[in-house]
N, C-alpha and C positions, 0 to 999 in steps of 0.2 A: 855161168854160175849166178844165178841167182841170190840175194844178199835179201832179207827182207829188214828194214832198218825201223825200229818202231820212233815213233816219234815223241819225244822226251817232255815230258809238262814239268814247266820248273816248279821246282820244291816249295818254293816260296807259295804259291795259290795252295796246294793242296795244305800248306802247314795251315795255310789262314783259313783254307775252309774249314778243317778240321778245329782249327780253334775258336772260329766264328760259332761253329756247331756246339761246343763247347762251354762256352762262356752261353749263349743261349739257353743251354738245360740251365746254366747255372742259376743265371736270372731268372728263369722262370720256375724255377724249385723257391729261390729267395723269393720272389714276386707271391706267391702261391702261400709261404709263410708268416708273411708279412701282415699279406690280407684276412687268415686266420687269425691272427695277434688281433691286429686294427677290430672285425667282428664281434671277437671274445671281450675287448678290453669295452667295449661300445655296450654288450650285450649284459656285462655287471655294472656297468655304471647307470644304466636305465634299470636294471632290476635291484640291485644292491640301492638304489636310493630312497630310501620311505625310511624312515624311524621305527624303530621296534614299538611295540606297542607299552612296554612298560621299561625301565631303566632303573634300575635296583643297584647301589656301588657301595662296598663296605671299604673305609679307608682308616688309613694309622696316621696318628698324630707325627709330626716331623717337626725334629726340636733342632734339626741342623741348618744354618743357612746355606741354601745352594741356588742354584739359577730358579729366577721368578717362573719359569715358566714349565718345572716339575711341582709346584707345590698351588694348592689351592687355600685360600683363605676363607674359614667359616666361622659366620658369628655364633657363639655358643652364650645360654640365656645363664645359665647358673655355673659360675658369677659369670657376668657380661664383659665378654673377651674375645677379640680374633683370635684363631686358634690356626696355626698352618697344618694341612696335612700332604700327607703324597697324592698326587693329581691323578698318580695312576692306581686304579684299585686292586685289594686283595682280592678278593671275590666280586661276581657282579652277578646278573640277572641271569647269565650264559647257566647259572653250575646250579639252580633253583632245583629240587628233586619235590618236594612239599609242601604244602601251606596248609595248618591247622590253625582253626576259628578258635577262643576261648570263648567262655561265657560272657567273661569280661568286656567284651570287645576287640582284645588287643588277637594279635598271629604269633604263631610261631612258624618262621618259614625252617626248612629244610635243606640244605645244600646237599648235591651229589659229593660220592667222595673225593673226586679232585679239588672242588671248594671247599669241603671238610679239611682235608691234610694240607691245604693253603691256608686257611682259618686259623688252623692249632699252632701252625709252623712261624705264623705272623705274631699271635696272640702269646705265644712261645719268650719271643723277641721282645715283644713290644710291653712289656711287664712294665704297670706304672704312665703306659702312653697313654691319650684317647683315640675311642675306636668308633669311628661316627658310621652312622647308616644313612645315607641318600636315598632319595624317590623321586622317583617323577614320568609323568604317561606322556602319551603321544600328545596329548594337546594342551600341557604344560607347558610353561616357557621356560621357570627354574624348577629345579630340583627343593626340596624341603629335608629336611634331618627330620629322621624318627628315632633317630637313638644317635647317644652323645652320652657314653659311660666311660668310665679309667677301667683298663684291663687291671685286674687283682688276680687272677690262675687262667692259665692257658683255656680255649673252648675247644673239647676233645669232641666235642658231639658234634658238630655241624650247623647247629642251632640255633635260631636269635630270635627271643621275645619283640617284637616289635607292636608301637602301639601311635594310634594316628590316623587307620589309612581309614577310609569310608568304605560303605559296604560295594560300592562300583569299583573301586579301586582292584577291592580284596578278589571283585568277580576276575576283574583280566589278567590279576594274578594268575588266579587256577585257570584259566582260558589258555593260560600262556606254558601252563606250565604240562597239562593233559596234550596241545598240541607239540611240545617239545618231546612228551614220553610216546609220542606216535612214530617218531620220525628215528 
């Protein structure tokens, strides 16, 4: 009688190859998204760094003490007073939809409606604040106010008379504002 006996490979090698094999996709799946992460995060940090070209910031006066480093200090000329406001704005340059020249000289810029019903919502609240306008382009160092009014009725329109900027200014405005309505 014939017996054919196969020959037994302990458990032990084949459990660790298979898990050898195992933890291998695994690292190399992690390894694989890791290096896509590392790419991506490399690939906005070289593109995301240049300054917009224009920087527009509509802020509310802040009459609360709270930490220095939510509130920004602005010297206002009539009367002559630091004036705290919130550091972070209500609208900015992002929500811009128009800019119309007067005769005057002065603009009236435009906000889209998400900076319109942030506007009204703020201007809403803020009854009796001040409501400051900031400027400043790429080869500014600070920012300047162009508007420093006390809210008296909510602004349902979108809209802010602004008066200051120079006719270069007013150009990168619309420059800024025709390539934002391309995109």
């Amino acid at each position: 009688m014939n017996i054919v006996t196969r020959a037994k490979t302990p458990r032990r090698k084949v459990f660790l190859t298979k898990f050898n094999l195992a933890s291998w996709r695994l690292g190399a799946r992690w390894g694989c998204s890791i290096l896509v992460a590392l790419m991506l995060t490399t690939a906005a940090a070289l593109a995301g760094g240049s300054k917009p070209p224009i920087d527009l910031q509509v802020l509310i006066q802040n009459n609360e003490i709270i930490e220095p480093t939510k509130i920004i200090q602005l010297p206002l000329d009539n009367p002559p007073e630091m004036v705290n406001f919130d550091r972070i704005a209500i609208v900015s340059y992002k929500y811009l939809w128009d800019l119309q020249v007067l005769a005057d000289g002065a603009v009236v810029v435009q906000f889209d409606n998400i900076g319109t019903n942030a506007l009204e919502a703020a201007t809403r609240t803020g009854m009796g604040k001040i409501l400051a306008v900031l400027f400043r382009t790429d080869v500014d160092e600070s920012s300047r106010i162009l508007l420093a009014a006390v809210i008296d009725k909510p602004l349902t329109s979108g809209k802010l008379r602004l008066e200051g900027l120079t006719p270069q200014e007013v150009k990168k405005i619309q420059q800024f504002i025709a390539k934002r309505r391309e995109t």
